[in-house]
C-alpha positions, -999 to 999 in steps of 0.1 A, spaced: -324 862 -246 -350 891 -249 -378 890 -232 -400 884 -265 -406 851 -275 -383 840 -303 -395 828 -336 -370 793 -336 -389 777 -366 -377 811 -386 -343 811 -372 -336 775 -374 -351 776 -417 -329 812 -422 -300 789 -413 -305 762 -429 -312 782 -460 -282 803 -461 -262 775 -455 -276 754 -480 -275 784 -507 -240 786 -503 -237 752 -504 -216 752 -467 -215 722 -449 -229 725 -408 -192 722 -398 -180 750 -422 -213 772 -415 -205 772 -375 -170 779 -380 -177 809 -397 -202 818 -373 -178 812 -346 -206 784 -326 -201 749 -322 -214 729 -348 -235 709 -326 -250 742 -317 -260 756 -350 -274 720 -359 -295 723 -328 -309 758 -339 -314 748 -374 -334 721 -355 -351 750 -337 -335 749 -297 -331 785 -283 -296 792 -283 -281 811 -256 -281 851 -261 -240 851 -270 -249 826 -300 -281 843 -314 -260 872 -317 -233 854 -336 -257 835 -359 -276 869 -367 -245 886 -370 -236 857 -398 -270 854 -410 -264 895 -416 -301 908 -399 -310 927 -370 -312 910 -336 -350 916 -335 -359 902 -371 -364 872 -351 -379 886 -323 -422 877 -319 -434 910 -305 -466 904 -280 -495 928 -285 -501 945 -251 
């Protein structure tokens, strides 16, 4: 994961709102993004997922891997 704290709350309700919108079960959402389901139910829930599944669930979600991304003020 970056070194930047990641905002799960946002990641976890992005998810859960595409997935809803489209009206995608968990099973059918994680298949397309090529995780487990257990694993996207876990981020919707807000776990940090390892780096190789952020990218896959950003890549489905369709964002840049920072959107998520809670930048510290030096």
């Amino acid at each position: 994961m970056p070194d930047e704290p990641v905002d799960l709350d946002a990641l976890g309700l992005s998810l859960r709102e595409r997935r809803q919108r489209e009206g995608l079960s968990l099973r059918e959402a994680a298949r397309q993004a090529e995780v487990q389901p257990t694993t996207f139910s876990r981020v919707e829930e807000g776990r940090l997922p390892d780096l190789t599944t952020y990218q896959r669930l950003i890549s489905w979600l369709g964002v840049s891997s920072d959107t998520f991304i809670q930048h510290r003020l030096v």
